[in-house]
Structures are given as C-alpha cells and as structure tokens.
Steps between C-alpha positions, in 0.01 A plus 500: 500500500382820712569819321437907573360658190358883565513676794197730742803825464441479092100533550539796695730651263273433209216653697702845612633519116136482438365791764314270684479535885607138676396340768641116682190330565569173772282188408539158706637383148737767427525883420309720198667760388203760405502808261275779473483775245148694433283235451714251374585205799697225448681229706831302465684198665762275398406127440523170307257330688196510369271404781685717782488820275141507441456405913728832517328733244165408629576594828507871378317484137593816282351599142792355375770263622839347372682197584820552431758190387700369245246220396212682522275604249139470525179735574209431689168650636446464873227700699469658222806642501818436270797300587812491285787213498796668331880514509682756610525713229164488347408609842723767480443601123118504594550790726827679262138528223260629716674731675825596281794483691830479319657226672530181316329180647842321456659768719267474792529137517899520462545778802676416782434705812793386655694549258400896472563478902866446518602693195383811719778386726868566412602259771324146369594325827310765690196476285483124559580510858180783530307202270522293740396667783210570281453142448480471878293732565258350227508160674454634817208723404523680840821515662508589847768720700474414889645780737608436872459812697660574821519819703814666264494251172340365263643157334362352187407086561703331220233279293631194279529549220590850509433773198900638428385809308141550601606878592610518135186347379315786656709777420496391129114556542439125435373385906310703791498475847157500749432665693668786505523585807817590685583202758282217396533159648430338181544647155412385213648482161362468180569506137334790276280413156866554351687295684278200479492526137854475509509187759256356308675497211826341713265251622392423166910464390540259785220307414618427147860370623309288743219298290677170501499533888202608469344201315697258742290680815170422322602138434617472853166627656237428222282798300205379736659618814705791356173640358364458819827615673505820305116623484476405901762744591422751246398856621514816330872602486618120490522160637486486900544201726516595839765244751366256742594170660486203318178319481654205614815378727471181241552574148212273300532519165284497177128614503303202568196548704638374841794731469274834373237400814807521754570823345165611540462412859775684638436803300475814740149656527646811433557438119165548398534871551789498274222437225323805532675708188434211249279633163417148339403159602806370315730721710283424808601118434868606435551715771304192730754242312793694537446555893324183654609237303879570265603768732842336551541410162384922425834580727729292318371590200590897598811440626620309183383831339710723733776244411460629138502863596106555431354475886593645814483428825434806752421605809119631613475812743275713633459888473675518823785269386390151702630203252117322451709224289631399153324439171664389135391754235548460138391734191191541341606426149640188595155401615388584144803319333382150765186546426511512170726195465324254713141625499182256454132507555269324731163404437247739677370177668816442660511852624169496608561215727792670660293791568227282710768276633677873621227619645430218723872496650469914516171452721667303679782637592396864553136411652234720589335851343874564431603234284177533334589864456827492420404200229252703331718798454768269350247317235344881401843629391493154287208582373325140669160506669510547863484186686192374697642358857219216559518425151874428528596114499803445761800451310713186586884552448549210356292601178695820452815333525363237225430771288829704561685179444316455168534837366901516534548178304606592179341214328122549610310467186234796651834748454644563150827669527449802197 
C-alpha cells in the first residue's frame, strides 16, 4: 500500500527554527532542500527509496545529508561525505540539539499549515474557497491572463479552467502578477514562496485521500513507464507534456518491437530539440521514451491525472497573446511521490547502448556541422564525451526499437524493480 509519511514544508521549518538560510535545489531526481549557517551545510529530502535518494543527494553532495522517512535509519559515508537515513523526528531532534530551539520534534512533525491558514479566517468557507484558487494556481505554475484590445476596451480572454479568487490570492500577498506593466497582452500570475508552501501542503492533503487511486494508475500503466512518464516530462517547477496529434490514426497496442518501430518512424524531426534541457542519460532516455515511442500512452496517462484533480490542461501563448497551443502540467512533488513509488535501475550497459543507438538516429536526423553541434552540446551538459562523426556507426531503427521494447517490459531480468 502507497503511503505519505513527512513532508519538504517540515524540512524547511526545521531549518528556519534552526537559523539556517534555505535554498530549493532542482535535480532530474527530485528537489534538495539546502541549509546554510556559518560553516555548517547540510542537505535534506524526503525519501524511502533507497536507491533514488542517494541518485538525488549526489546530485548536489553537502557535508552532511538526511534522508528523511519513517523506515529509515541508517548512516553512510559517500564522497566522503556523511549521509543519514532517519525518521522524522530524529531528523528534527538532531537540529532542536545543535542549535536549541524550543520547539518539540513531535510538534513540528504534527503542524498543519493549513490548518493555521483558515483559522486566520473568520469565514471558513472563504478560506477554503481562497485554498483552492491556491491549489490552482500551484498546478498551473504560471497562469496566464490574455487581454483583447480594441481602440476604447480592453476585454480579458476567459481561459478554462478559470482562477475564481486569484485577485484575492494576490491581495492576501500569497500570488504576483508579471509584468507589471499597465496594458499587457499577456500577464502572468504566479504564486509567492508563501503561497506555494501553502498549495503544497493542499497538494500533499489531496494526495493522501487519493493513494488507492493512486496505486490503481500505477497498476494500470506499469512503474516502468510511469517512471519513465514522470522523469521525461520533468522540468524544474513540474511535470510538462506539451499537446500534439496522435502518433497514429490506428491505435496499436502493447510495446512489442513492430509497434515501438512504427512509432519511431513517424516521429517528427522536430522532437529532438525538445531534448536539449535534459541533465542525465537516464532522463535523456525518458524524455526520448516518453516522446517518440509512449507518447500517446504519456497523454492518457495526464489526463487520467487531471481526472483526479492533480494535472491541468492549459493553453500556450505568446508575449503578445498568440495561443502557440496546449500542454498538460502536473506538480513537482507528484513527480517525487511517482518516482519514488515505481523507480528502478538500469544497468549502465543498457544505458550505454541507448546513448550510441541515440546518437546514430540524432545524426541522422539533424545532419551536418549542426547536428554535430547541437549533439555535442547536449552530451557536455550530460557530462558524455563529445561524439566523433566518422567514428559514428549508422543507427538502424529497428535496433532502438528492440531495445526500447526491452527496457519497458517489466519482467527483463537486466531491470530489478528496487
């Protein structure tokens, strides 16, 4: 059974009870939250898998670093440096020694932000109906306001769905608007640190109600693919899938190698440059999976989530307000929570054949000084060895799809599921 034991809000707290300045540090595998005080650093996620935590911590290796979850409890040297496994509040009662704070480790772990939210509020409705809008606004990340002007108005384009109170949200100081200027065509809205500490912590509410739903989605899909799913789409502030046409007017179903080689063939060109902000070979292959060869399977799979309240569906413009399309977003810490539940490792010979197999289809596709270029600027922020062209077998299709096909069964005995 899938369960939600600590939560990213209750590090921070422990860190600003302790004086320490924080920082949210991004990784392909999830987010670090860093503290900083003098010359004491330390670094803290949320985890009870083993094997993605330490892919996380090592991403951005402090002096010290905690894995926080109810099982844990273990300490290890890595680098050189000192990892802890520990519940939640040893973690916390670590930091209540060394730095004195009154608070009691029990008390940290039992506050509820949301809570503390609408008993500010006399009216309770109100407070849940401005929750929400948070909520929205979380999901959304960026929500855009489109203006129409004419010679004498100004109309506001209605967008679906709409944020009821995000006027409120910004008045209460909790969302900001950019830019700032007086007759935009486009203006942004975001949330402020506040405010997505709050939505976070409504995200994390909804997430608890919805496990069982939850668990049917990964049964329904497989970990293999929702792994992939989740760490091909994930960027920075969340999980992004931009809206295209179906691969294919005929639906073929499963992953054999004739279907996956179909896939690959009619794959636009164009994809490969929606590579270009990948920062491991593991995401490389998810982000690859998730666009040439599941794609379809990636759009039911975020519209099932939308169905459950946790994805959304908007519309793409421009500075100057021209629609550029659609695209399903979807939280960052549900990435974490996905990943976490159906991650599993790949044996570096596996992902070393991708990454020749890739390059042959890239060279291909984008030919020239260009591709070359383009290639090698790709494989440096991956920290590979820049490719030699003449060196370069060409890659036949038919072998990557073999190998795709291969890698998304989940009972391949060169995968173990952690």
């Amino acid at each position: 059974m899938l369960r939600i034991s600590f939560d990213k809000f209750k590090i921070l707290l422990t860190f600003k009870l302790s004086g320490l300045r924080t920082k949210r540090i991004f990784t392909p595998y999830g987010e670090l939250i860093a503290g900083r005080k003098g010359g004491f650093s330390v670094s803290a996620t949320v985890c009870e898998n083993k094997e993605l935590a330490l892919k996380r911590i090592t991403f951005k290796l402090h002096k010290l670093n905690f894995v926080v979850g109810e099982d844990n409890k273990e300490e290890i040297e890595l680098q050189g440096k000192k990892v802890v496994f520990c519940n939640p509040e040893d973690f916390i009662r670590f930091f209540k020694n060394k730095f004195g704070f009154k608070v009691s480790p029990r008390e940290v772990v039992e506050y509820d932000i949301i809570e503390k939210f609408i008993e500010s509020f006399e009216d309770k409705t109100e407070a849940l109906a401005i929750l929400n809008s948070m909520y929205l606004l979380y999901v959304y990340r960026e929500f855009p306001e489109v203006f129409i002007h004419t010679k004498d108005t100004r109309v506001r384009m209605e967008i679906e769905p709409d944020i009821p109170l995000l006027e409120k949200v910004k008045n209460l100081g909790y969302g900001f608007s950019h830019p700032k200027t007086r007759h935009p065509k486009v203006r942004m809205n975001y949330l402020t640190d506040d405010g997505r500490e709050i939505a976070r912590s409504v995200f994390e509410h909804k997430l608890r109600k919805s496990l069982p739903e939850i668990e049917t989605l990964i049964e329904k899909f497989g970990r293999r693919k929702i792994f992939f799913m989740t760490s091909g789409t994930l960027q920075k502030d969340g999980m992004y899938l931009k809206v295209r046409e179906s691969d294919s007017g005929m639906s073929l179903k499963g992953d054999t190698t004739p279907n996956i080689l179909s896939r690959l063939y009619i794959s636009d060109k164009s994809l490969f440059k929606e590579l270009k902000d990948v920062q491991t070979p593991i995401q490389l292959m998810s982000r690859f999976i998730t666009l040439f060869a599941i794609y379809d399977e990636a759009v039911k799979f975020f519209s099932e989530l939308e169905k459950m309240g946790f994805a959304i569906k908007s519309k793409i413009f421009s500075i100057w307000g021209v629609e550029l399309g659609t695209a399903y977003r979807a939280p960052l810490e549900l990435a974490e929570f996905l990943m976490e539940q159906c991650y599993f490792e790949l044996e570096d010979e596996v992902v070393e054949k991708f990454v020749n197999l890739f390059t042959g289809m890239y060279l291909k596709a984008i030919e020239g000084v260009a591709g070359e270029r383009m290639l090698n600027e790709l494989f440096m922020g991956l920290d590979i060895e820049p490719i030699d062209v003449k060196k370069t077998s060409e890659t036949s299709q038919l072998e990557m799809a073999e190998l795709v096909s291969s890698i998304l069964s989940e009972n391949q005995v060169h995968q173990k599921l952690t």
